[in-house]
Backbone as JSON Lines, residues from 0, in Angstrom:
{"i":0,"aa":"X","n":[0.84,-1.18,0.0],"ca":[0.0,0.0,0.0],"c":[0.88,1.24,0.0]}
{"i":1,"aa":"X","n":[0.46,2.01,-0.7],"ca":[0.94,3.2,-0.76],"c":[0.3,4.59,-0.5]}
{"i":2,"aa":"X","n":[0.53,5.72,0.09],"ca":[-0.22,6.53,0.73],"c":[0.81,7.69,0.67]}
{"i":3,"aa":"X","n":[-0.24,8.99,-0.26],"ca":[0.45,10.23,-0.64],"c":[0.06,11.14,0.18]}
{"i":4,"aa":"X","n":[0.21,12.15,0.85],"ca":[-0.25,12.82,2.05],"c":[-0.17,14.46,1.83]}
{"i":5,"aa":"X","n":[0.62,14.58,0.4],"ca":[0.38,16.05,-0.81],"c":[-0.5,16.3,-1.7]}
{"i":6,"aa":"X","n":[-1.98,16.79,-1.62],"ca":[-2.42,17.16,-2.36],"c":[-1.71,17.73,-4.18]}
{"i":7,"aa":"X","n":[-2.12,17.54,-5.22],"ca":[-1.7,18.09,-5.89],"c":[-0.36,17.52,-6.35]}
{"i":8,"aa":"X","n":[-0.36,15.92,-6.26],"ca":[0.9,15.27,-6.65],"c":[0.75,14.47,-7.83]}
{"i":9,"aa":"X","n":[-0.02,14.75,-8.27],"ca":[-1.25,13.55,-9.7],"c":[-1.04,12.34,-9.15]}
{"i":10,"aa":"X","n":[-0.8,11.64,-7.94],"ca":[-1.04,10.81,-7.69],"c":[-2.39,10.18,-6.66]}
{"i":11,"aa":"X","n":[-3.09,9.27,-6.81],"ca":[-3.94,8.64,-5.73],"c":[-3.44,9.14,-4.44]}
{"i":12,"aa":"X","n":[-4.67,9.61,-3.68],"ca":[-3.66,9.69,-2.38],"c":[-3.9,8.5,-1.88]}
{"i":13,"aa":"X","n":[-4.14,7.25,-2.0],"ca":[-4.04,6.08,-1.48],"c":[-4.33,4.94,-2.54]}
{"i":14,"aa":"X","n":[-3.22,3.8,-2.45],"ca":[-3.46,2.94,-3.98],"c":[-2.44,1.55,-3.11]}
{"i":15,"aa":"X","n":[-3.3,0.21,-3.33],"ca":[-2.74,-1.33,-3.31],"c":[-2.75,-1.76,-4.43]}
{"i":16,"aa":"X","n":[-1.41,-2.03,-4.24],"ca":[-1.34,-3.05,-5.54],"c":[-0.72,-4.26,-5.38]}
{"i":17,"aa":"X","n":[-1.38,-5.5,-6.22],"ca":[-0.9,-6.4,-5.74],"c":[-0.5,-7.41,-7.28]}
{"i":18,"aa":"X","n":[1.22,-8.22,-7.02],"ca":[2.12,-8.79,-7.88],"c":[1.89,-10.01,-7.52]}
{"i":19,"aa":"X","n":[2.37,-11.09,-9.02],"ca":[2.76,-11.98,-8.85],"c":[3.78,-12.33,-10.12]}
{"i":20,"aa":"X","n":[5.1,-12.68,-9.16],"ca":[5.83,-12.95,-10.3],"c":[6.68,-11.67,-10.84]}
{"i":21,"aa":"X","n":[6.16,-10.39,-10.38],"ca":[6.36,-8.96,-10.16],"c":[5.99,-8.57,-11.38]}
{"i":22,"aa":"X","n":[4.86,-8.99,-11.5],"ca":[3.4,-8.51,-12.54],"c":[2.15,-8.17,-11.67]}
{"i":23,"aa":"X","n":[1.97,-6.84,-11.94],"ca":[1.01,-6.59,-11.51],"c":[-0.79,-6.88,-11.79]}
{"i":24,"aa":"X","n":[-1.31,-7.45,-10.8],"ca":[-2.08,-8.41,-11.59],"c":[-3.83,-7.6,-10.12]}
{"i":25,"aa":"X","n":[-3.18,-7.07,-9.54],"ca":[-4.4,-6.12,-8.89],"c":[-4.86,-4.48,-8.76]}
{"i":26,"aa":"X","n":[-5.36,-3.54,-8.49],"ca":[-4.55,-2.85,-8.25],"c":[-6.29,-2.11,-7.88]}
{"i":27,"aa":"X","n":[-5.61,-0.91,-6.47],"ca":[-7.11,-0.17,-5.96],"c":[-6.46,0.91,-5.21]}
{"i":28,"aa":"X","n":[-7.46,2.26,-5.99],"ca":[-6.37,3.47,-5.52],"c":[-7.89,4.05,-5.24]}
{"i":29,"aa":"X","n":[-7.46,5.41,-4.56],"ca":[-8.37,6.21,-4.12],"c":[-9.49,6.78,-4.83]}
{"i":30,"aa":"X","n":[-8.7,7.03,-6.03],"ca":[-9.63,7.77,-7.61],"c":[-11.08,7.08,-7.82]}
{"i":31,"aa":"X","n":[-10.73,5.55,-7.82],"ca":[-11.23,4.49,-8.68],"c":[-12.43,4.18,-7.66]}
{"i":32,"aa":"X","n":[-11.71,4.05,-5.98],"ca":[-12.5,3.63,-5.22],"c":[-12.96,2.06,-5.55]}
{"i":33,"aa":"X","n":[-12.26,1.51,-6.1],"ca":[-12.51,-0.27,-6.51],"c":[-11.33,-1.06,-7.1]}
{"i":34,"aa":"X","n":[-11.47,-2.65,-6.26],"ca":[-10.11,-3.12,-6.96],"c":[-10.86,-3.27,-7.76]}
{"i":35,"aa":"X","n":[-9.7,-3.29,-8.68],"ca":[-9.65,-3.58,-10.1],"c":[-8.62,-4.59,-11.22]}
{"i":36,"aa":"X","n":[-8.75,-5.49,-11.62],"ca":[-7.86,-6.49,-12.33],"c":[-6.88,-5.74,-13.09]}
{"i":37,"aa":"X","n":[-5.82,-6.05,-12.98],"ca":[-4.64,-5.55,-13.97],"c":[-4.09,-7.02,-15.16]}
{"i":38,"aa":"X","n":[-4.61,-8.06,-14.66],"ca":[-4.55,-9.64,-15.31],"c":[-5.12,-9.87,-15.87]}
{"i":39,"aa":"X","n":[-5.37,-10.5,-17.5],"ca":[-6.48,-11.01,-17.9],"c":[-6.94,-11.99,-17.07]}
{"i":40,"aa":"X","n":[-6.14,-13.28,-16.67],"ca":[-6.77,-14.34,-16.01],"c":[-7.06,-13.95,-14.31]}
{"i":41,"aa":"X","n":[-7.22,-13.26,-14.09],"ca":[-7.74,-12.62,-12.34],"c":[-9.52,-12.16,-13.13]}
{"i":42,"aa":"X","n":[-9.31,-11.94,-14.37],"ca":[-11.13,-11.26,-14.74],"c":[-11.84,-12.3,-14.72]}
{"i":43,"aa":"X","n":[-11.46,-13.6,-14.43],"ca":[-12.06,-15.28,-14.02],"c":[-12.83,-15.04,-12.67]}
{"i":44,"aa":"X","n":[-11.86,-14.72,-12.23],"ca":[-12.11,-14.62,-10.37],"c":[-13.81,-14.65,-9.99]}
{"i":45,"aa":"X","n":[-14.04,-15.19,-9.13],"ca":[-15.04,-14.84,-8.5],"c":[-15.96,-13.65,-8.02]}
{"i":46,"aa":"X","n":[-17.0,-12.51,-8.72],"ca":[-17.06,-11.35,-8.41],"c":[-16.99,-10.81,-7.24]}
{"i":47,"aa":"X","n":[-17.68,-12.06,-6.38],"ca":[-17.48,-11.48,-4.48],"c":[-16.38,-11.41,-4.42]}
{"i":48,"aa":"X","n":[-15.15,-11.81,-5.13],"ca":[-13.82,-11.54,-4.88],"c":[-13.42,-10.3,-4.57]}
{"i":49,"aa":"X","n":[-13.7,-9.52,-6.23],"ca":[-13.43,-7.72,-5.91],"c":[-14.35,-7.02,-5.03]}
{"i":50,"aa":"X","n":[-15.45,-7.74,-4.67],"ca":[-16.41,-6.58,-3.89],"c":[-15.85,-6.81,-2.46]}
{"i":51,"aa":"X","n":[-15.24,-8.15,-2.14],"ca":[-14.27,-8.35,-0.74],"c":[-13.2,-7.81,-0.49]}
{"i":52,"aa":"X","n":[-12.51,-7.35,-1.79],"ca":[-11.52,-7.04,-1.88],"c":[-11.38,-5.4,-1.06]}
{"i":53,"aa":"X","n":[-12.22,-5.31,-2.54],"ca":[-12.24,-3.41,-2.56],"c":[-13.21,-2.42,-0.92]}
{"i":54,"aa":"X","n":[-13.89,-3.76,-0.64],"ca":[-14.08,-3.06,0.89],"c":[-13.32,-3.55,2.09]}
{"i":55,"aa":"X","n":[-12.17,-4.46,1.48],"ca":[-10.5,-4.69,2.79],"c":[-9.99,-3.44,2.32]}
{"i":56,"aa":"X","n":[-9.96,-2.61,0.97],"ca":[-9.04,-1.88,0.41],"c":[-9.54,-0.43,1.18]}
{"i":57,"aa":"X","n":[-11.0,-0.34,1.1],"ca":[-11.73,0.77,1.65],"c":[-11.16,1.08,3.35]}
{"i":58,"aa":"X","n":[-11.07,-0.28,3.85],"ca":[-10.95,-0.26,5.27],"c":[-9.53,0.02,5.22]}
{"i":59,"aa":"X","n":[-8.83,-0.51,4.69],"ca":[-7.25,-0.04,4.92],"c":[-6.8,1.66,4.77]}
{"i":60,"aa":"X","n":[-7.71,2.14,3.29],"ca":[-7.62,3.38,3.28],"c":[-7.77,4.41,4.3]}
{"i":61,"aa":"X","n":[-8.89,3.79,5.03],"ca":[-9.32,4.56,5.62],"c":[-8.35,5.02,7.23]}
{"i":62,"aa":"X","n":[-8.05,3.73,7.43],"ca":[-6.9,3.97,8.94],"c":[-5.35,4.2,8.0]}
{"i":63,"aa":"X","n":[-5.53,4.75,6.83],"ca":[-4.5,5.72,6.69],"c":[-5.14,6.72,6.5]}
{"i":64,"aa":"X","n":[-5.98,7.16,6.25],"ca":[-6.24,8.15,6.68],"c":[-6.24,9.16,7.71]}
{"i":65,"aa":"X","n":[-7.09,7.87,8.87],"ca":[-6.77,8.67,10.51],"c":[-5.35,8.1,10.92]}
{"i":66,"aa":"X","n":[-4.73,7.49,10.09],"ca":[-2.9,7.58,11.04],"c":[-2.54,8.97,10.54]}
{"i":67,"aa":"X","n":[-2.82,9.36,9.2],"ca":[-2.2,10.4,8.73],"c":[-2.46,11.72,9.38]}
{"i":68,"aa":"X","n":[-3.76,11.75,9.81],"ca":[-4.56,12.87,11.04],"c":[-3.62,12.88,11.73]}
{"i":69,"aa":"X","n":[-3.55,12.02,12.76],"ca":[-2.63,11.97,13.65],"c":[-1.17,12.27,14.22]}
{"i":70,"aa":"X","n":[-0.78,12.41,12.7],"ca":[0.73,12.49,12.68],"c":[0.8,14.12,13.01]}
């Protein structure tokens, strides 16, 4: 996970991505608000897959969020 904390950096301020093989084959950033397949063969997957996914991804975002408050 990665987490940008500068407005105004053209980047997501929050984005997972996930490799195999160091191919990126997942990937869920702030913009999108949903994982999303970067693999043809992951678009097989099971749909409860990404909707499980992308609300672990929501929840992770989010306590970077309030760590980032915090700091």
């Amino acid at each position: 996970a990665t987490g940008v904390s500068a407005p105004g950096s053209g980047l997501s301020e929050y984005s997972e991505v996930g490799y195999v093989d160091d191919r990126e084959i997942v990937n869920y950033n702030s913009s999108s608000g949903r994982m999303i397949s970067r693999a043809r063969w992951m678009e097989k997957v099971d749909p409860g897959y990404w909707e499980r996914n992308t609300q672990n991804a929501k929840g992770h975002e989010a306590v970077f969020r309030y760590n980032v408050k915090t700091l």
